[in-house]
C-alpha positions as CSV (number, residue, x, y, z in Angstrom):
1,X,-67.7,-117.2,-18.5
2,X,-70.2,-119.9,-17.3
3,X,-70.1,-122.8,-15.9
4,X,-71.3,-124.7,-18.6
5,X,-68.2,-123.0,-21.2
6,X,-66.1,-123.7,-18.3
7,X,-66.9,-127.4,-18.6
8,X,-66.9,-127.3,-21.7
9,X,-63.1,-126.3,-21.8
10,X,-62.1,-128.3,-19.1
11,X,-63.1,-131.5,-21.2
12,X,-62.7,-130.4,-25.0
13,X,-58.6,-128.8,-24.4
14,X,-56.9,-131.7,-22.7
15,X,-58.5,-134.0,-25.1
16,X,-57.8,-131.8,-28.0
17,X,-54.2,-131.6,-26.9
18,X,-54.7,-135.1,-26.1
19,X,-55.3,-136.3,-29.8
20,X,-52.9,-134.1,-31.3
21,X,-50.2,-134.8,-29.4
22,X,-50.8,-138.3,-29.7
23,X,-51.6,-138.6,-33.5
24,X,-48.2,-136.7,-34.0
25,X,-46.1,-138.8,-31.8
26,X,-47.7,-142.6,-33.5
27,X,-47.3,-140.5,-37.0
28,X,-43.6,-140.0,-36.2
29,X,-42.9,-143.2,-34.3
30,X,-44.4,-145.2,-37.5
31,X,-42.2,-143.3,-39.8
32,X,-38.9,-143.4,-38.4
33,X,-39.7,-147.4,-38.0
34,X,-40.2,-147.5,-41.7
35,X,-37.5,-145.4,-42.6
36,X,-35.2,-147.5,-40.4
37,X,-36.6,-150.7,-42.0
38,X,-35.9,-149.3,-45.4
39,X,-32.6,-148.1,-44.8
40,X,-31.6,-151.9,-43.3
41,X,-33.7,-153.0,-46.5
42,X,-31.2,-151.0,-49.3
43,X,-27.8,-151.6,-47.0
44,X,-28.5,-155.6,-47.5
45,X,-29.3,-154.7,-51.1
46,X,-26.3,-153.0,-51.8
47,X,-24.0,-155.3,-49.5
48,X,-25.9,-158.4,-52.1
49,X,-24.5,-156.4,-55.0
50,X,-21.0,-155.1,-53.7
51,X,-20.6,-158.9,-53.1
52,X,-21.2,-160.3,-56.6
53,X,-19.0,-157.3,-58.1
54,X,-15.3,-158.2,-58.3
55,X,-13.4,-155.1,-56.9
56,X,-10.0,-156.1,-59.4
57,X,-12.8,-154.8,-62.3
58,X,-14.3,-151.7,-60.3
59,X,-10.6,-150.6,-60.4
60,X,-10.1,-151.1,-63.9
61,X,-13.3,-149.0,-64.9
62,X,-11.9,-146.1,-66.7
63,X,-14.5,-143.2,-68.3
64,X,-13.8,-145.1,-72.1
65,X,-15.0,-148.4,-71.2
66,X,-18.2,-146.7,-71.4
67,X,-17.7,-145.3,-74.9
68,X,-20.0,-146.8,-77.5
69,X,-21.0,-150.1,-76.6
70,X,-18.4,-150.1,-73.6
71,X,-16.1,-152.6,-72.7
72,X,-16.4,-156.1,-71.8
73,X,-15.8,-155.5,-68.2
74,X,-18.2,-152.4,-68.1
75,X,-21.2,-154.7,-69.8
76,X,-20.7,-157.3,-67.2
77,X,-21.0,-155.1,-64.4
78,X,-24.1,-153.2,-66.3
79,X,-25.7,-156.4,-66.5
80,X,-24.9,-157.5,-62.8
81,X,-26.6,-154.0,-61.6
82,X,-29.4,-153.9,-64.1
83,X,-30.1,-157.8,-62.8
84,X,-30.0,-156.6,-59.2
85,X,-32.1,-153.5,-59.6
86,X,-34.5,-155.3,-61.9
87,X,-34.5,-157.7,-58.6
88,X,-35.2,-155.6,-56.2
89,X,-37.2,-153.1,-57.6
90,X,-35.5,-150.3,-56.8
91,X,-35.0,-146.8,-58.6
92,X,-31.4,-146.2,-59.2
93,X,-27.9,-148.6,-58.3
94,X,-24.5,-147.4,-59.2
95,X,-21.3,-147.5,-58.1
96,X,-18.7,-144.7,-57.3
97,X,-15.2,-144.4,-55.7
98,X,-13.3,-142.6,-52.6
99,X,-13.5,-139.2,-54.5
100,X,-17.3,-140.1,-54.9
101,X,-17.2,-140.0,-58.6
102,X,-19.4,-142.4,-60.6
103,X,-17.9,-146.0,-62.2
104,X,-21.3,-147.0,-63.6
105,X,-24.7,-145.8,-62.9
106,X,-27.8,-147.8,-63.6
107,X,-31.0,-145.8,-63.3
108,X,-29.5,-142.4,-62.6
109,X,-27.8,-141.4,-66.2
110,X,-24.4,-140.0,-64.4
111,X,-21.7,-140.5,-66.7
112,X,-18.2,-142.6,-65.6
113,X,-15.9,-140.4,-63.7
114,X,-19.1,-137.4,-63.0
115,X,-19.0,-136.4,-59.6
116,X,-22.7,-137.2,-57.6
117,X,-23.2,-133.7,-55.7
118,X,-26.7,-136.1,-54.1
119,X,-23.9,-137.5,-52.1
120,X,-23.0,-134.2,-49.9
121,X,-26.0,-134.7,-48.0
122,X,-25.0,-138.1,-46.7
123,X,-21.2,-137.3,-46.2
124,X,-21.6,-138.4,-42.6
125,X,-23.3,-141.7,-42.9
126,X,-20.3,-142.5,-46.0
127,X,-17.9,-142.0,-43.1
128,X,-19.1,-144.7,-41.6
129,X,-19.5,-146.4,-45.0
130,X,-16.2,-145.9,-46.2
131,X,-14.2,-147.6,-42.4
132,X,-15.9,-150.5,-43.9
133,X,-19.6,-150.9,-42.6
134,X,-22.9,-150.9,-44.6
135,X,-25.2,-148.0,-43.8
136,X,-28.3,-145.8,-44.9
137,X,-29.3,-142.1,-45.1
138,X,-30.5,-140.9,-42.2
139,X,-33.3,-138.8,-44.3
140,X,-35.9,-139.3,-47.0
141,X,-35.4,-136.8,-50.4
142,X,-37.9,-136.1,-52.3
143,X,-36.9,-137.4,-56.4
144,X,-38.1,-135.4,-59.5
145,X,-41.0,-137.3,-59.7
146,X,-41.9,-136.1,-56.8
147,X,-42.0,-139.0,-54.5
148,X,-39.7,-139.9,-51.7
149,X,-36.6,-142.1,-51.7
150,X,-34.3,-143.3,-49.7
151,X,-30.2,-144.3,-49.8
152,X,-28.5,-147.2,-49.4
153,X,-24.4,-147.8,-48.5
154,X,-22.0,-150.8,-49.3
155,X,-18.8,-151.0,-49.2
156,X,-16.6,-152.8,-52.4
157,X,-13.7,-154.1,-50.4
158,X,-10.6,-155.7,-51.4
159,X,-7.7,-157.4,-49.2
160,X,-9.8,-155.4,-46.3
161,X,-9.5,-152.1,-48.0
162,X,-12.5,-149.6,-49.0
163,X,-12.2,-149.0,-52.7
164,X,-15.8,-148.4,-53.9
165,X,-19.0,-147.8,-52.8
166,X,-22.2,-149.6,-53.8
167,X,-25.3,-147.0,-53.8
168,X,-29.1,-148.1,-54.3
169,X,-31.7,-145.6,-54.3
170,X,-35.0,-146.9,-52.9
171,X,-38.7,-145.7,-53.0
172,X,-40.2,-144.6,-49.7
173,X,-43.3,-146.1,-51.0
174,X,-44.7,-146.7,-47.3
175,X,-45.3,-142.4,-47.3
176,X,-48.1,-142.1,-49.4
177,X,-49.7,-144.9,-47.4
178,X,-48.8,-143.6,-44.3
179,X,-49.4,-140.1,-45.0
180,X,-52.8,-141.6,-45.8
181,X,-53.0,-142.8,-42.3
182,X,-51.9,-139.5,-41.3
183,X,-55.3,-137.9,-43.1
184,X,-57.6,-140.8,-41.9
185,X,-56.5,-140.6,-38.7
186,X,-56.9,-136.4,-38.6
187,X,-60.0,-137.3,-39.8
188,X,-60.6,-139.6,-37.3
189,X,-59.4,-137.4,-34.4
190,X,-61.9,-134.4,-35.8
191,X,-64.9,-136.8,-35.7
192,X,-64.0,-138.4,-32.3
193,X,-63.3,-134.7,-30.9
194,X,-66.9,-133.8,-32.2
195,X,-69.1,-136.6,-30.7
196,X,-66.8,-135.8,-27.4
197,X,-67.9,-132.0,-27.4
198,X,-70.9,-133.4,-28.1
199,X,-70.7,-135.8,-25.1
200,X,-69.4,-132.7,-23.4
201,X,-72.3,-130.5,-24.2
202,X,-75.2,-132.9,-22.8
203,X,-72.7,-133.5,-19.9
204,X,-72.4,-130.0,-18.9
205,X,-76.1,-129.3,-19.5
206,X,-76.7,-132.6,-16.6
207,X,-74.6,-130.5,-14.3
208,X,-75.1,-127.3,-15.1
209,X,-78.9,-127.2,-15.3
210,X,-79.6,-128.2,-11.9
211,X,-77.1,-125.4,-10.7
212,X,-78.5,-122.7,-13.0
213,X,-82.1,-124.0,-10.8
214,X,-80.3,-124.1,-7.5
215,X,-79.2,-120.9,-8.0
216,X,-82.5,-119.6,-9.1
217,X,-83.9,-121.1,-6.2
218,X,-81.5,-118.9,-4.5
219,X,-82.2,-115.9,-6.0
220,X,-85.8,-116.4,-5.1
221,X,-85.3,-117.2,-1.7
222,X,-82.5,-114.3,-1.0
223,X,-85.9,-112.3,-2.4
224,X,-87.6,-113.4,0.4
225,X,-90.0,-116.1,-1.0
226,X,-89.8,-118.8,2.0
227,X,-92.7,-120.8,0.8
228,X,-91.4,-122.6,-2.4
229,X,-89.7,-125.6,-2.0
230,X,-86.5,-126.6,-3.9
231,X,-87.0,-129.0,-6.3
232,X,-83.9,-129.7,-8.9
233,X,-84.0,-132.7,-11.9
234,X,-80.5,-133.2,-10.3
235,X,-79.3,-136.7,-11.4
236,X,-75.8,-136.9,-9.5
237,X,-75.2,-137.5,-5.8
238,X,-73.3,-133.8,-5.0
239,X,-76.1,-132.0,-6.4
240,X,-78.6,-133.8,-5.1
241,X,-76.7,-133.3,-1.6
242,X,-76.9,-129.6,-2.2
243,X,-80.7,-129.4,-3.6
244,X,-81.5,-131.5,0.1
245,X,-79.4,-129.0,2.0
246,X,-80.5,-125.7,0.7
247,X,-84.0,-127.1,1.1
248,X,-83.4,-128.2,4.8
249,X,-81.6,-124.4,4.7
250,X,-85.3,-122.5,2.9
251,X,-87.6,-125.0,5.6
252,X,-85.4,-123.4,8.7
253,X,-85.6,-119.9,7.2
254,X,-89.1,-120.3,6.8
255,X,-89.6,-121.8,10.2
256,X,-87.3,-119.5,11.5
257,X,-89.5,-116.8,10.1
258,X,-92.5,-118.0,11.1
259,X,-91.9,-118.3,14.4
260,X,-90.3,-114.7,14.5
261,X,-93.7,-113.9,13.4
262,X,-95.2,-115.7,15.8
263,X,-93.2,-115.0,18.3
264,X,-93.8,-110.5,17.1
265,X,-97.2,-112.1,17.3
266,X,-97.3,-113.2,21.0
267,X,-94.7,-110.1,22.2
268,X,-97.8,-107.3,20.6
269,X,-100.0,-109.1,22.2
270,X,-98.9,-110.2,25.5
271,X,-97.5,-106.4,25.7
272,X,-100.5,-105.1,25.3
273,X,-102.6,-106.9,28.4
274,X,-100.1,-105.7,31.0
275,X,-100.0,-102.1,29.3
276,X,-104.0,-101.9,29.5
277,X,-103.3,-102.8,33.3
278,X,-100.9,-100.3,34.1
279,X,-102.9,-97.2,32.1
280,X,-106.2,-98.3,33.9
281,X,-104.0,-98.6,37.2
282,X,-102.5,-94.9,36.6
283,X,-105.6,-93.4,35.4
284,X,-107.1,-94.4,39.1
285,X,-104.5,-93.6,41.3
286,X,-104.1,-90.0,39.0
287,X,-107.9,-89.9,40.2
288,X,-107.1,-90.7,43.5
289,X,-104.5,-88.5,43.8
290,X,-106.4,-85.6,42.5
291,X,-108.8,-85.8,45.1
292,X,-109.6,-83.8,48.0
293,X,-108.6,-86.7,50.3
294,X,-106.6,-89.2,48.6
295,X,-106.8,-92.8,50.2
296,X,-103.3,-93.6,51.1
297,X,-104.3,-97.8,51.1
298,X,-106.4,-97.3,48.0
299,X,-102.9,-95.1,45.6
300,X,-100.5,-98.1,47.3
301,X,-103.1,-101.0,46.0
302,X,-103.0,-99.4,42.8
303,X,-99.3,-98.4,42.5
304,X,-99.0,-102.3,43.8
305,X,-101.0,-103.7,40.4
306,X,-98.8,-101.0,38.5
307,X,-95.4,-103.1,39.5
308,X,-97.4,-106.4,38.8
309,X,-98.0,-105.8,35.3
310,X,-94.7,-104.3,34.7
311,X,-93.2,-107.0,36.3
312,X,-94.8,-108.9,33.9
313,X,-93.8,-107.3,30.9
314,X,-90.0,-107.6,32.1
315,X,-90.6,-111.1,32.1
316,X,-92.0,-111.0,28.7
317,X,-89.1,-109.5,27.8
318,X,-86.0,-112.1,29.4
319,X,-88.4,-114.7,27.9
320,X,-88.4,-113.4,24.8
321,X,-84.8,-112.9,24.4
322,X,-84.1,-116.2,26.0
323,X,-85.6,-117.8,23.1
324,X,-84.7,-115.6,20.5
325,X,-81.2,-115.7,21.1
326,X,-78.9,-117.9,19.2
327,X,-77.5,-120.3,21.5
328,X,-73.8,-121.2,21.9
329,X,-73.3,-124.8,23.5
330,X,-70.3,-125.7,25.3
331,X,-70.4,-129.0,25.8
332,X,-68.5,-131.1,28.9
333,X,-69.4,-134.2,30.8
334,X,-70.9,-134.0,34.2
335,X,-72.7,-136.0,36.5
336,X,-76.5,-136.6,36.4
337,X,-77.3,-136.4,40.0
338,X,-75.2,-133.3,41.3
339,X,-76.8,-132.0,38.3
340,X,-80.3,-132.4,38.9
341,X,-79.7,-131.4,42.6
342,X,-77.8,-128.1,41.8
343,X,-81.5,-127.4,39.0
344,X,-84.0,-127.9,41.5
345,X,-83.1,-127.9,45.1
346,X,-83.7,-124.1,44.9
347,X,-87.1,-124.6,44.0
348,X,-88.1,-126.7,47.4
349,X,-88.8,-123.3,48.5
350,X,-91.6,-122.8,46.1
351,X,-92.8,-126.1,46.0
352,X,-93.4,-125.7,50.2
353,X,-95.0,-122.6,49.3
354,X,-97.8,-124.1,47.2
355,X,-97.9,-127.3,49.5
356,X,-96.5,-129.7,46.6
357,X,-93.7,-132.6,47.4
358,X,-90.6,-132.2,45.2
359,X,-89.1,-135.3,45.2
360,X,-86.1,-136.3,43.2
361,X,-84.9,-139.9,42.4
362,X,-81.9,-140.1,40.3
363,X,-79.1,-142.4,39.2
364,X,-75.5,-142.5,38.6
365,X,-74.6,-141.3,35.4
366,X,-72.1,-139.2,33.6
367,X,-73.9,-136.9,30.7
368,X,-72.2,-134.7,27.9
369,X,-73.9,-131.0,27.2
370,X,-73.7,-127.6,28.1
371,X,-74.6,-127.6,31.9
372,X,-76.1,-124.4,31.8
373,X,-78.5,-124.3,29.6
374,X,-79.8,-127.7,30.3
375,X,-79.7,-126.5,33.8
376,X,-82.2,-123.8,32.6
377,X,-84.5,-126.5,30.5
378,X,-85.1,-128.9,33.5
379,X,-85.6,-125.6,35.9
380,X,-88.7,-124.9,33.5
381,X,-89.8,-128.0,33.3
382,X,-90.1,-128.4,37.0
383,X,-91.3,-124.8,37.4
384,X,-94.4,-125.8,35.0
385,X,-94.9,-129.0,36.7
386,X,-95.4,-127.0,40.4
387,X,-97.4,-124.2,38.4
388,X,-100.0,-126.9,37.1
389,X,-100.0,-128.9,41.1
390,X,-102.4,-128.3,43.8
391,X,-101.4,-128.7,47.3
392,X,-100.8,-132.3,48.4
393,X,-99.8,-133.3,45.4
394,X,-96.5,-134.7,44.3
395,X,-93.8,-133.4,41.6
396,X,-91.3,-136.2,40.8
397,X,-87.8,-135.9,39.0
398,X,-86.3,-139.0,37.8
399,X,-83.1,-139.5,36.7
400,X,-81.7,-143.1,34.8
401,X,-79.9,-144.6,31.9
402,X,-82.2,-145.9,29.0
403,X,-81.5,-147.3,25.7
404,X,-78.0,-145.6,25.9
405,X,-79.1,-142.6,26.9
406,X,-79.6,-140.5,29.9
407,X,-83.1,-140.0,30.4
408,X,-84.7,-137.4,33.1
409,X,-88.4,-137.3,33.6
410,X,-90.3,-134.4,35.4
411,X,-93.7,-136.6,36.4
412,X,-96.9,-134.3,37.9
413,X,-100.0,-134.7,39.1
414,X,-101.7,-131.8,37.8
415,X,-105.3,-132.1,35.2
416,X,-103.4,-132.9,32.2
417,X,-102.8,-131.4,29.2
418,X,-106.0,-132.4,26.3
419,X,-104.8,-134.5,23.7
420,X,-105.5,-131.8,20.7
421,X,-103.7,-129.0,22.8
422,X,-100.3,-131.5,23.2
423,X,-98.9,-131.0,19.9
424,X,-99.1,-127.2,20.6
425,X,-97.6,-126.7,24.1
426,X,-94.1,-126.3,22.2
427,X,-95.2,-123.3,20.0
428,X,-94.0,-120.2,21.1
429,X,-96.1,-117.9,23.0
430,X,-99.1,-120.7,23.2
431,X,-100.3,-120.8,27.0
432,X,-103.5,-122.2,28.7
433,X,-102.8,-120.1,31.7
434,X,-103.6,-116.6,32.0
435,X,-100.4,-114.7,33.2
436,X,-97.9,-117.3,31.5
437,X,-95.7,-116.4,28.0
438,X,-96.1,-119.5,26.4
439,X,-92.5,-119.2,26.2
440,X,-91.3,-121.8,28.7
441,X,-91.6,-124.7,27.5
442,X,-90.4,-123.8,23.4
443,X,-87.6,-122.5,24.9
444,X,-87.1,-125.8,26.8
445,X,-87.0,-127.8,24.1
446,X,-84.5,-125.7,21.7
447,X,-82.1,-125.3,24.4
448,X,-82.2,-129.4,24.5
449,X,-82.3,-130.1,21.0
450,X,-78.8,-127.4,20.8
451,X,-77.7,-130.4,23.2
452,X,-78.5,-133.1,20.5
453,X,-81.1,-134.5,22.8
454,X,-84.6,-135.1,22.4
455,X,-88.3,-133.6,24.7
456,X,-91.1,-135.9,24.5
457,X,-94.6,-135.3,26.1
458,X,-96.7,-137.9,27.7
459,X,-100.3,-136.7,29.5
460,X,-103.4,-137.8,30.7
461,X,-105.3,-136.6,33.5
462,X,-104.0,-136.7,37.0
463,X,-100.1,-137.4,35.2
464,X,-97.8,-135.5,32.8
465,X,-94.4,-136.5,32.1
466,X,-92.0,-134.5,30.2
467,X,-89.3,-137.0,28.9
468,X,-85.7,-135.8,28.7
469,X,-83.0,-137.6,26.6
470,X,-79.2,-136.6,26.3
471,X,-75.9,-138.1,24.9
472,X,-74.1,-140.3,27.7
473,X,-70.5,-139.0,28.2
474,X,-67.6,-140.7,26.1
């Protein structure tokens, strides 16, 4: 299923089930208030009526009073219904005793003394009717007209006692109206549930678009296209989250993969100097050994050369795997100036070799990072700085808090570095020297940035300062 039928079912059901359940429980709540109002309606009817009757006559009613004309008594009592039902406008009033046999029935045509079997279905609501209390039919029945009516119960009472009951038969004239509200409002609920899944449909395209592109996108770059950018009509804030970071994920995949190039690049090529060394190196010292009189200094100046260039190409190697491997910080606090010392007081020794003053002036401060490898960063930073000094100059390593940072500068005295070569001293493998890998100082800077610290440049000729800035401890 996709995401946009998904959506669509996650919005249309619970409102569908919504509506219905809704509509039916408003339908039924606005019925039974009507029925109840109607039943209260007929009971006050019927307790009007048992009222004006006199219960001495009810008693007297006997099936001949209704013969011919009928009797006196039985042509009052006529009239006194007929006056009341006229009144109230309902269907049907009449009268009937204990045994729930008809007196006198005006609208329904039972005869005096006929049982009314309509009654059985209310024989629980006459209980109540006949211990003296008014009361209704708990039901509507439908009439043979069709429509629906309800019942009405009041007792005839004399000296206390129960000894007829007054019955009027009311239309439930409220149901065809209310049915009709029923229809309009199924009608309604249809419409309203169509605009919604129309709502729903433009909604779900909004979201789902912009994924069905992301996903694309995707698919494109899992194909190995690096080069396009993601661009999504993404109008909420989540997707547009996810368009930035899976375009922040394709521009590191794609500088990732550029500088593996790159760095395949420099490997084939630095690779291949050293190798042209060491076959033009064996190819003499095979010559010289194939002499007559191989010259012993001459096969140890060349076997000499052949350990240089290898020697280089081991480097090559650590350098390249330095940089290439994925870096796994573990970050602590420690102090800046045991730091510093621990880096570089091993490389006095070279500095006194090529004559250059290492000289280190550092603060007290208390830094957060991975000693380790930012022990390796500052160790090529100072290693380039003596690299690029002649003899009487100076190399300086300053340590300080700045801005809320800890901030260590490596400050030579060497020519400089050309202000259109400075932006490229960080590219892998890019080296104005002729036996260097060009790896130093990349590898510098990603092993500080996986400290979430920052490596500047500064030059000019006759002073170059590489700027170091790292996260003061918590």
């Amino acid at each position: 299923m996709t995401l946009r039928a998904r959506l669509l079912l996650a919005f249309l059901v619970p409102t569908l089930a919504l509506l219905v359940f809704g509509g039916f429980l408003l339908f039924r709540a606005s019925r039974n208030v009507l029925e109840q109002q109607l039943g209260e309606s007929l009971s006050a009817v019927a307790a009007t009526v048992a009222a004006q009757v006199s219960p001495e006559r009810v008693l007297a009613l006997t099936p001949e009073d209704a013969v011919g004309d009928g009797s006196r008594t039985w042509r009052s009592l006529k009239k006194t219904l007929e006056a009341a039902q006229q009144a109230s406008g309902t269907r049907r009033l009449f009268i009937f005793d204990a045994q729930r046999r008809a007196l006198i029935d005006v609208g329904g045509g039972l005869p005096p003394g006929a049982e009314a079997p309509e009654l059985l279905r209310d024989a629980l609501e006459l209980e109540q009717v006949f211990a003296g209390a008014p009361n209704a039919s708990q039901v509507l029945f439908k009439g043979t007209d069709g429509a629906f009516y309800k019942t009405g119960y009041a007792p005839v009472l004399q000296d206390g006692k129960v000894v007829a009951v007054v019955a009027v038969e009311g239309s439930a004239a409220f149901f065809g109206p209310l049915a009709d509200l029923r229809n309009a409002f199924v009608a309604l609920a249809a419409l309203t549930l169509v605009l919604l899944a129309a709502a729903a449909v433009l909604s779900a395209r909004q979201v789902s678009r912009p994924l069905e592109q992301l996903v694309q996108v995707a698919q494109v770059i899992g194909q190995g296209d690096l080069t396009s950018p993601v661009a999504t009509d993404a109008k909420t804030v989540e997707l547009a989250a996810l368009s930035r970071a899976l375009e922040q994920m394709r521009a590191g995949l794609e500088s990732r993969d550029r500088q593996l190039k790159m760095m395949l690049g420099g490997v084939a090529h630095e690779v291949k100097n050293p190798l042209g060394g060491i076959e033009l190196f064996t190819g003499l010292l095979d010559e010289e050994l194939r002499g007559g009189q191989p010259s012993v200094p001459d096969a140890l100046e060349h076997l000499g050369r052949i350990r240089r260039e290898l020697d280089y190409l081991g480097r090559i190697v650590e350098d390249f795997l330095a940089f290439a491997r994925e870096q796994k910080v573990a970050r602590t606090p420690f102090e800046l100036a045991p730091f510093v010392h621990g880096a570089v007081g091993h490389l006095q020794g070279e500095a006194s070799a090529r004559g250059v003053a290492l000289v280190l002036e550092v603060g007290a401060a208390r830094l957060e990072g991975d000693e380790s490898l930012l022990t390796s960063a500052l160790v090529n930073l100072v290693k380039n700085a003596l690299q690029v000094s002649k003899a009487g100059q100076t190399v300086r390593v300053v340590g300080r808090v700045e801005g809320g940072r800890g901030v260590l500068e490596v400050h030579d005295e060497g020519p400089g570095i050309p202000v259109e070569l400075q932006a490229r001293v960080f590219e892998p493998f890019f080296t104005t020297r002729e036996k260097g890998t060009g790896l130093g100082l990349p590898l510098a800077r990603k092993l500080v940035d996986a400290n979430s610290g920052a490596l500047t440049l500064e030059s000019q000729p006759g002073h170059t300062v590489f700027r170091l800035s790292l996260p003061l401890a918590a």
